[in-house]
C-alpha positions as CSV (number, residue, x, y, z in Angstrom):
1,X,156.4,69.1,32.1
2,X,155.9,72.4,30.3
3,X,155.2,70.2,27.0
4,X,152.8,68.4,28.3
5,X,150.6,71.4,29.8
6,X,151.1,73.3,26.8
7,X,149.8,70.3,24.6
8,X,146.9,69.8,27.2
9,X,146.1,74.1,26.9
10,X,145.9,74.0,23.3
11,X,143.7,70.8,23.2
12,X,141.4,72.2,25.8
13,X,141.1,75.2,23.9
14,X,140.2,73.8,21.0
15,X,137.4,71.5,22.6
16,X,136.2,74.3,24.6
17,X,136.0,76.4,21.0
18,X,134.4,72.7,19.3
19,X,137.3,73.5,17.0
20,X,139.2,70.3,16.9
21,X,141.7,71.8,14.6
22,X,141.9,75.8,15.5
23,X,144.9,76.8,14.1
24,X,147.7,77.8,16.5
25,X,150.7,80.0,16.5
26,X,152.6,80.4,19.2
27,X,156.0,82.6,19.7
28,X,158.9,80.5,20.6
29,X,160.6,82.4,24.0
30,X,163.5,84.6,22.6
31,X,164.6,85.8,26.5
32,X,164.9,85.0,30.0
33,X,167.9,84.0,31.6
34,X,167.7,80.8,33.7
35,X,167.2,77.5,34.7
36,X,163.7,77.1,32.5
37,X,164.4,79.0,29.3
38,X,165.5,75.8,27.6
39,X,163.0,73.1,29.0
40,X,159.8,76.0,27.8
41,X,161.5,76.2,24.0
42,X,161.9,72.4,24.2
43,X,158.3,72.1,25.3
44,X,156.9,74.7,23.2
45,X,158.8,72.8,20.0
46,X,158.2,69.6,21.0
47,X,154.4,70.1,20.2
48,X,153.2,67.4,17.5
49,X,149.6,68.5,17.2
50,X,148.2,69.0,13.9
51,X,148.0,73.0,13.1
52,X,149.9,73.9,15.7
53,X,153.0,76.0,14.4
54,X,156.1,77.7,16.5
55,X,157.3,80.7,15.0
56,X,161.1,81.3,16.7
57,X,162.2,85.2,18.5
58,X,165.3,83.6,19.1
59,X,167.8,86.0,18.2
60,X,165.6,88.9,17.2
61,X,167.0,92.2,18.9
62,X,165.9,92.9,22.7
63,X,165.5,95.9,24.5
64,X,168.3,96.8,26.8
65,X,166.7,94.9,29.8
66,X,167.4,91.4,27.7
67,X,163.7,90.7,28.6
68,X,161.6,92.4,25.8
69,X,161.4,92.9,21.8
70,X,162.5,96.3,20.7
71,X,160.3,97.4,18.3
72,X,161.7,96.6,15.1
73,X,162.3,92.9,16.5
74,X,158.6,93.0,17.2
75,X,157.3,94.3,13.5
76,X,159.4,91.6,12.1
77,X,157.8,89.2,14.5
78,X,154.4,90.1,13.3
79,X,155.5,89.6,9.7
80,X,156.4,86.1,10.9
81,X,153.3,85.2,12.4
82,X,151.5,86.5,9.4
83,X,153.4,84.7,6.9
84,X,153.0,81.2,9.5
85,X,149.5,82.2,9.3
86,X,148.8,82.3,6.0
87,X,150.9,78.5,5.2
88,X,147.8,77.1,7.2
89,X,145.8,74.7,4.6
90,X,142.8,75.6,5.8
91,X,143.2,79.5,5.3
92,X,141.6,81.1,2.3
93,X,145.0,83.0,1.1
94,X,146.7,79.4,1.4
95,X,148.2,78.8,-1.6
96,X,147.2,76.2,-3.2
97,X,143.5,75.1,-0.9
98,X,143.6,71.7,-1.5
99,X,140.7,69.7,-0.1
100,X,139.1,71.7,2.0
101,X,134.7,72.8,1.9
102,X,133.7,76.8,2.2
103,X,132.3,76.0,5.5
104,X,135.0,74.0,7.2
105,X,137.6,77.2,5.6
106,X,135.1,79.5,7.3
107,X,135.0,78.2,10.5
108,X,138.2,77.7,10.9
109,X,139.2,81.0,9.7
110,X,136.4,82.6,11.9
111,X,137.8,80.7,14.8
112,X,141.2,81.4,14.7
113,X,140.7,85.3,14.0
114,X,138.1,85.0,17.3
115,X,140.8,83.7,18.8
116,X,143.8,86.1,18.2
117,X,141.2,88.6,19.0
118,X,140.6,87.2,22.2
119,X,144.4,86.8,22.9
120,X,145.0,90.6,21.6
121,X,142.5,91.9,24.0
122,X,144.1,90.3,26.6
123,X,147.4,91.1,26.0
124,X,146.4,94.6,24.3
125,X,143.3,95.8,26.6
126,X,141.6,98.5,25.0
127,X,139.4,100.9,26.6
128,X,135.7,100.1,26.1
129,X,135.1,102.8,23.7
130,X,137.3,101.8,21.3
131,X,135.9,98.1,21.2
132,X,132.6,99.3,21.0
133,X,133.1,101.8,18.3
């Protein structure tokens, strides 16, 4: 079940965008003891949409209450999704660009970058200020 929502989330949020292929990255669950830890990782790799990429925590160090990254685990985490980021085709350090126009590069780069904005303000709320300046 957790597949299936997680294919219909992405796909909404790409229609809501009008950016049918928005690149995605999403963190595959590294923690969590129970009964739904497997079924989400099975979900969250069983995605086949195109651009949609799963960048595994498993075994990256936790903190000592087994439920968080320690810090180290989480700045090689963001060297993963960096390097996932830049295989996308359509992003303009992908190496080589093969078949794709300035504008459609743009957009998609523009909307993906909107995007993790939109996901690091949620997840990292700033105080107004700081956006603003």
């Amino acid at each position: 079940m957790y597949g299936r929502r997680l294919n219909k989330f992405f796909t909404d949020i790409r229609s809501d965008l009008h950016i049918p292929f928005l690149p995605i990255i999403q963190v595959g669950i590294a923690s969590g003891d129970g009964p739904y830890k497997e079924g989400v990782r099975r979900g969250q790799f069983g995605i086949e949409l195109r651009n949609v990429m799963t960048v595994d925590a498993l075994g990256l160090p936790l903190e000592p209450d087994g439920l968080h990254l320690n810090t180290p685990a989480q700045v090689k985490l963001g060297g993963l999704l960096a390097d996932a980021y830049r295989r996308f085709p359509s992003h303009p350090l992908a190496s080589p660009l093969r078949n794709a126009a300035p504008s459609v590069s743009s957009a998609f780069s523009f909307g993906f970058d909107v995007f993790v904005f939109g996901i690091l303000r949620f997840v990292l709320p700033l105080p107004r200020a700081s956006v603003l300046s």
